[in-house]
C-alpha positions as CSV (number, residue, x, y, z in Angstrom):
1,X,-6.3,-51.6,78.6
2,X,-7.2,-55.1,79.0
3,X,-6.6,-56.3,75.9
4,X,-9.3,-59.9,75.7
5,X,-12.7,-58.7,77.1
6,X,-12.6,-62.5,78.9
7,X,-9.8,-61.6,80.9
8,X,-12.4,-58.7,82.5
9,X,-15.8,-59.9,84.6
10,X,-18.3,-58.1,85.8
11,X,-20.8,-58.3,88.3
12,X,-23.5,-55.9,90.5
13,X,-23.8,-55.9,94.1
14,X,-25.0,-54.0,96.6
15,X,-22.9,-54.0,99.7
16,X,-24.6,-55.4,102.9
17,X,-25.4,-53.6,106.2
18,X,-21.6,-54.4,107.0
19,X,-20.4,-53.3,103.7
20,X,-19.2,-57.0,102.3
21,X,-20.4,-57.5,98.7
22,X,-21.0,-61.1,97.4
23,X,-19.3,-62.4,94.0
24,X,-19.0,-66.2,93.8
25,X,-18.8,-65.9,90.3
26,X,-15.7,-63.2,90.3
27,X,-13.5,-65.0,93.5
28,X,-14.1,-68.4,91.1
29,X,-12.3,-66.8,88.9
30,X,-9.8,-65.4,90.7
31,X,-9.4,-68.5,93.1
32,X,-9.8,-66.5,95.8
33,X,-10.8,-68.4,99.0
34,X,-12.4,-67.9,102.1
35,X,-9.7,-66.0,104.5
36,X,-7.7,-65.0,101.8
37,X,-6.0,-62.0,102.6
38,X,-6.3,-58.9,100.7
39,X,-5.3,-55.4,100.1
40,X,-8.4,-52.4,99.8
41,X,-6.7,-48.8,98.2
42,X,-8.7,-45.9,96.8
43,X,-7.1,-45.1,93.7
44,X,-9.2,-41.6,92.3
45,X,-13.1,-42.6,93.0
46,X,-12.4,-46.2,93.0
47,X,-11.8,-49.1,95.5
48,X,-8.9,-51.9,93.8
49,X,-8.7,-54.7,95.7
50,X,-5.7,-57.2,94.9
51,X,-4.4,-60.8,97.1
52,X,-1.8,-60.0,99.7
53,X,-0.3,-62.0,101.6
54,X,0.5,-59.6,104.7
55,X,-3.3,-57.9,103.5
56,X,-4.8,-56.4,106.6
57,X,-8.7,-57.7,105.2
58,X,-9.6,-61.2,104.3
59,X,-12.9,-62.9,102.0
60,X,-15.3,-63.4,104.5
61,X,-16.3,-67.2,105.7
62,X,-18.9,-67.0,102.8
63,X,-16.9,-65.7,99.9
64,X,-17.8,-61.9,100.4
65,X,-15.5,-59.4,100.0
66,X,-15.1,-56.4,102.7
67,X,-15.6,-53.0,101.8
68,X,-14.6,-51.1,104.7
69,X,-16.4,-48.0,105.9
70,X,-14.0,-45.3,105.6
71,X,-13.4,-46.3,101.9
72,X,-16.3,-46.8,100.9
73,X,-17.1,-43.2,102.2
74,X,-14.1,-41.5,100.7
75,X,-15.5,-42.9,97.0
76,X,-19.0,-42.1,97.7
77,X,-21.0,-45.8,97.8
78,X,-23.6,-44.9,99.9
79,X,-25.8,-47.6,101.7
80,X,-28.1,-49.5,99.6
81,X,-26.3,-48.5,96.6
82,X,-25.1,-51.0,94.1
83,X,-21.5,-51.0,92.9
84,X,-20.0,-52.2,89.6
85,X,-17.1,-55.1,90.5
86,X,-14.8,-55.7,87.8
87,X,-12.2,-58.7,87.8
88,X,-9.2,-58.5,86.2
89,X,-7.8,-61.7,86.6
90,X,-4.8,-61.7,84.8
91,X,-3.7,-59.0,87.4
92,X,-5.4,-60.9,90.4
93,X,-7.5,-57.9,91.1
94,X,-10.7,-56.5,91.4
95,X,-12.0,-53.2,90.5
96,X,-14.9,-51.5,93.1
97,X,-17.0,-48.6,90.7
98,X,-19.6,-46.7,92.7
99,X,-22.8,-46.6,90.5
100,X,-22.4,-42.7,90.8
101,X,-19.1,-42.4,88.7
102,X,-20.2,-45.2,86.3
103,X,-23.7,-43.5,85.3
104,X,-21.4,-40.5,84.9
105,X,-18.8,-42.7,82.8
106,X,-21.8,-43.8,80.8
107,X,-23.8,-40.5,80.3
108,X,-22.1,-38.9,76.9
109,X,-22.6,-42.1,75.1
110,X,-26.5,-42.5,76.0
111,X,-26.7,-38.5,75.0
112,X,-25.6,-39.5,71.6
113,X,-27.4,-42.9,71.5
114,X,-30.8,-41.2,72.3
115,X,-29.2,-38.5,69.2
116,X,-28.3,-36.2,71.4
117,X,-31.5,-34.9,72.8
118,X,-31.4,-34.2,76.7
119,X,-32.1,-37.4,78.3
120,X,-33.6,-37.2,81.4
């Protein structure tokens, strides 16, 4: 649980052609820096990306970070789709949610905000 709502950013983007997403705002935060070397996992439907020194991807010349193809198949991003990035920066890391899992994430709660008629 991250326990100061601060300590969490987040930011859309839809991954380019190439499947690098831009976040100025989130590698500012974590002081990430062009050719910084990283580590990309799937854990469950998500991508976490976290600095590692031996990391076998890096932030791109322009401060976008890589989203490689086979991942971002095995969580479902699809191309064109946005994704949710969410920086926690007290654990130098950032959290990759497809749109797909957070609508589904978000979907009871707008059930009972719209008082729990079917919304379409």
């Amino acid at each position: 649980m991250v326990a100061d709502a601060a300590a969490l950013l987040l930011e859309m983007a839809v991954p380019s052609r190439c499947g690098r997403v831009t976040a100025q705002r989130i590698l500012r935060a974590l002081g990430w820096q062009p050719c910084q070397r990283l580590d990309i996992r799937l854990h469950q439907a998500v991508l976490v990306i976290a600095s590692a020194s031996d990391g076998r991807y890096q932030v791109g010349s322009r401060g976008a970070l890589p989203l490689p193809a086979s991942v971002r198949r095995m969580c479902g991003i699809g191309h064109g789709q946005p994704v949710l990035l969410a920086a926690l920066v007290a654990h130098d890391l950032v959290v990759v949610h497809p749109i797909g899992a957070v609508a589904r994430l978000l979907a009871d709660l707008h059930v009972e905000v719209a008082g729990g008629a079917h919304v379409c």
